[in-house]
C-alpha positions in Angstrom: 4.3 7.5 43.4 6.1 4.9 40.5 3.1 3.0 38.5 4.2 -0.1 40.4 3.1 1.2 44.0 0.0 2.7 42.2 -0.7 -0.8 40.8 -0.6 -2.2 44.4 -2.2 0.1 46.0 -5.3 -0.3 43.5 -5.1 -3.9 44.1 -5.1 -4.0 47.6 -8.0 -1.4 47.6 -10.2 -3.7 44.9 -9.4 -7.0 46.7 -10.6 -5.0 50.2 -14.1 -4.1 48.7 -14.6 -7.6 46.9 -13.5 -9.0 50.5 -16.2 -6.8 52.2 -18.8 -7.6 49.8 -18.1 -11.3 49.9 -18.4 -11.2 53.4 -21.9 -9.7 54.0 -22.9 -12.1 50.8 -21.5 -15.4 52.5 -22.7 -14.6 55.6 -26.9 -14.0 54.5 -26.6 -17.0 51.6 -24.0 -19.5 52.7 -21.2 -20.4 50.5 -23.8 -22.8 48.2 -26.6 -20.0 48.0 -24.0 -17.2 47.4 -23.1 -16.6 43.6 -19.7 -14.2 42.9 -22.5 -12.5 40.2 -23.9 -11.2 43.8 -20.6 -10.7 45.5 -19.7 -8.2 42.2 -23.1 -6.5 42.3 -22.4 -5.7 46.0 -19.2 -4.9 45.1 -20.2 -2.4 42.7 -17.9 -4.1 39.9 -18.0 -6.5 36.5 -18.4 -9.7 37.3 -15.1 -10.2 35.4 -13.1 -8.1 37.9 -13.8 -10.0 40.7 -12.8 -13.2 38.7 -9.5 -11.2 37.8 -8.6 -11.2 41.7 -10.1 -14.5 43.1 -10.5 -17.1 40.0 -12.8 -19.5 41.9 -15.6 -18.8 44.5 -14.0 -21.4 46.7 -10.3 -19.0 46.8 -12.7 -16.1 47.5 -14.8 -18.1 50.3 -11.3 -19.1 51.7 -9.5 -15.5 52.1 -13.2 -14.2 53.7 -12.6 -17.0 56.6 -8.7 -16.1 57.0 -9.2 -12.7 57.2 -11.7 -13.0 59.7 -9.5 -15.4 61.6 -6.6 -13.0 61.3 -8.9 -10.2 62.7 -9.9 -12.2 65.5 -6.1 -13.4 66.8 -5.5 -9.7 66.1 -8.1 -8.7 68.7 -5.3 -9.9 71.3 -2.3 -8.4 71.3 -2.3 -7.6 75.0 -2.0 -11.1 76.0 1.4 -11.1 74.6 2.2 -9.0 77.2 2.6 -9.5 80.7 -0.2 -6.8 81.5 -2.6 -7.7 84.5 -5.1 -10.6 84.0 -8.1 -7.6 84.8 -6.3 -5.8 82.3 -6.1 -8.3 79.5 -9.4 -9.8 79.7 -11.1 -6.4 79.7 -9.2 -5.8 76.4 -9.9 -8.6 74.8 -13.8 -8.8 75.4 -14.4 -5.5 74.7 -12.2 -5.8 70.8 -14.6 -8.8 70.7 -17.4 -7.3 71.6 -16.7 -4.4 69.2 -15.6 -7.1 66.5 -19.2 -8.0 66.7 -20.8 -4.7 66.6 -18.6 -4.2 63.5 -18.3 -6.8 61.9 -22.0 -8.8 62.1 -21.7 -10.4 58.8 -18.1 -12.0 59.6 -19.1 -13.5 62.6 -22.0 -15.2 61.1 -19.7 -16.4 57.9 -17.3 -17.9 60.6 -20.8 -19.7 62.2 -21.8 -20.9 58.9 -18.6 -22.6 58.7 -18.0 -24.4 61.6 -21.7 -25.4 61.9 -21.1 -27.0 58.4 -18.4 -29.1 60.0 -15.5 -26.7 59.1 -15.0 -28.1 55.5 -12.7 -25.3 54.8 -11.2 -24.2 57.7 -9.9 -27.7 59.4 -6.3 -27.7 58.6 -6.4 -23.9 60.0 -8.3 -24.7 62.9 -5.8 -27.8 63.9 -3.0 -25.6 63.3 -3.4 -21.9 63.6 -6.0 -21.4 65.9 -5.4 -24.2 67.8 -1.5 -23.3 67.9 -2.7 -19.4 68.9 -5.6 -20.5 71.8 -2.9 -23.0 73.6 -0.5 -19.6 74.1 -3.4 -18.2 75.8 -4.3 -21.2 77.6 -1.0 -21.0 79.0 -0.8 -17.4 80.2 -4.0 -18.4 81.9 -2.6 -21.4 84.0 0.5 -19.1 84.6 -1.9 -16.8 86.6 -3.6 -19.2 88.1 -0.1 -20.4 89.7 1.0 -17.4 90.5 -2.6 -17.0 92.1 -3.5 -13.6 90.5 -6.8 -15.2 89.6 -8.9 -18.4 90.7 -8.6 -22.0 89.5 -10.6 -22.1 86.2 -11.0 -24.2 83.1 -8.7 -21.8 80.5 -10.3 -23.5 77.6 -13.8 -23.2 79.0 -13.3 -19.3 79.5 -11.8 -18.9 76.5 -15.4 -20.5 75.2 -17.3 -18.7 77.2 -15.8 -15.4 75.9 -16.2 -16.3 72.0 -19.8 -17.9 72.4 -20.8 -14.7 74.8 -19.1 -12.0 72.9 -20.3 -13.5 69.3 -23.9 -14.1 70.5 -24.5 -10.2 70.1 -23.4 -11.0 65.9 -24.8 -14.5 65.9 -28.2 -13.5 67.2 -28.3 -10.1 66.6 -32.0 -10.5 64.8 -33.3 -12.4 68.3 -31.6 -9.6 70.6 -33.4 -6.9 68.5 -36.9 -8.6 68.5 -36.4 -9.2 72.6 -35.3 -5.0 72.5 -38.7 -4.3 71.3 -38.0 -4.4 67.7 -34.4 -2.0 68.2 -31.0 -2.5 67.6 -28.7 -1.3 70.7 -27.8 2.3 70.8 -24.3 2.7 71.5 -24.7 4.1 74.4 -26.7 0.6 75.3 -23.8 -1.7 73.5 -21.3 -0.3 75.6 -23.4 -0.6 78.5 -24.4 -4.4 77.7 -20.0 -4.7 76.7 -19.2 -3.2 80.3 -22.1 -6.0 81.4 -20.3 -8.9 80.2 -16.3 -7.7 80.7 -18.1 -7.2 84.6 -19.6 -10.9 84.2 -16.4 -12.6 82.9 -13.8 -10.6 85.4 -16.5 -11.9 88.2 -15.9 -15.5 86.6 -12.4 -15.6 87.4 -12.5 -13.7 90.8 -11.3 -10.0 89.5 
């Protein structure tokens, strides 16, 4: 390996942990209460290092919210496909589901935000989400025509999936306290992700 892919390769791994750490620190504090002293301690490194890869703690606040947004769009690869609507919708709420099994602290970060008023995240919203849902909204009225599933709202499902799936992130201190003070086995989070991908196939009719 030359010094030059070693150098990258460090890189990418330091960014990755200061990413994480930022993450689950954003996500409990907010991006006013959160303080990159915090974000290094959880990160295990100097202060200074962190500094070395994002200069500001706005930068750093900004790649935490795109690489959650990437992750998301990511989630749905099958609906660039032209796999069956049963097929695609069980895909995608189940990655979202699991997104939010995974990734709790990301989901709540991306809450924080947009409950804020999206003070970060317009132009992306406007542009690259909104630019990514239409495509989807589209292979939704296509199978509506071609009658493969029943006349819905596309963006109202679409909703429905993202508030639904990101409740169980959201809200995952109110769904433990209503489990009796638990947090879902896996066996019970699969069950409860079978629950809604059964809920939201009924919604269209599959």
């Amino acid at each position: 390996m030359s010094t030059q892919t070693r150098k990258i390769k460090i890189r990418k791994a330091n960014e990755a942990l200061i990413l994480e750490a930022a993450e689950k620190i954003f996500a409990i504090s907010g991006y006013k209460g959160a303080a990159t002293g915090d974000i290094a301690r959880e990160a295990g490194i100097p202060k200074a290092n962190l500094h070395y890869y994002f200069k500001t703690k706005f930068r750093l606040y900004r790649e935490v919210l795109e690489h959650i947004l990437d992750d998301w769009m990511a989630a749905a690869p099958i609906f660039d496909t032209r796999h069956e609507p049963e097929d695609v919708l069980r895909s995608y709420v189940t990655a979202k589901m699991e997104f939010s099994r995974q990734r709790p602290y990301g989901s709540r970060v991306w809450a924080r935000e947009i409950m804020s008023g999206a003070p970060v995240l317009d132009d992306f919203l406007g542009t690259t989400l909104k630019a990514w849902l239409e495509e989807r909204v589209r292979i939704i009225r296509r199978w509506i025509h071609e009658e493969k599933i029943r006349p819905v709202d596309p963006h109202a499902l679409m909703y429905m999936i993202w508030a639904t799936t990101q409740h169980y992130a959201d809200f995952e201190q109110q769904i433990m306290i209503l489990n009796g003070g638990k947090a879902f086995s896996e066996r019970r989070y699969r069950q409860r992700t079978n629950e809604v991908v059964r809920l939201v196939l009924n919604s269209v009719g599959l």
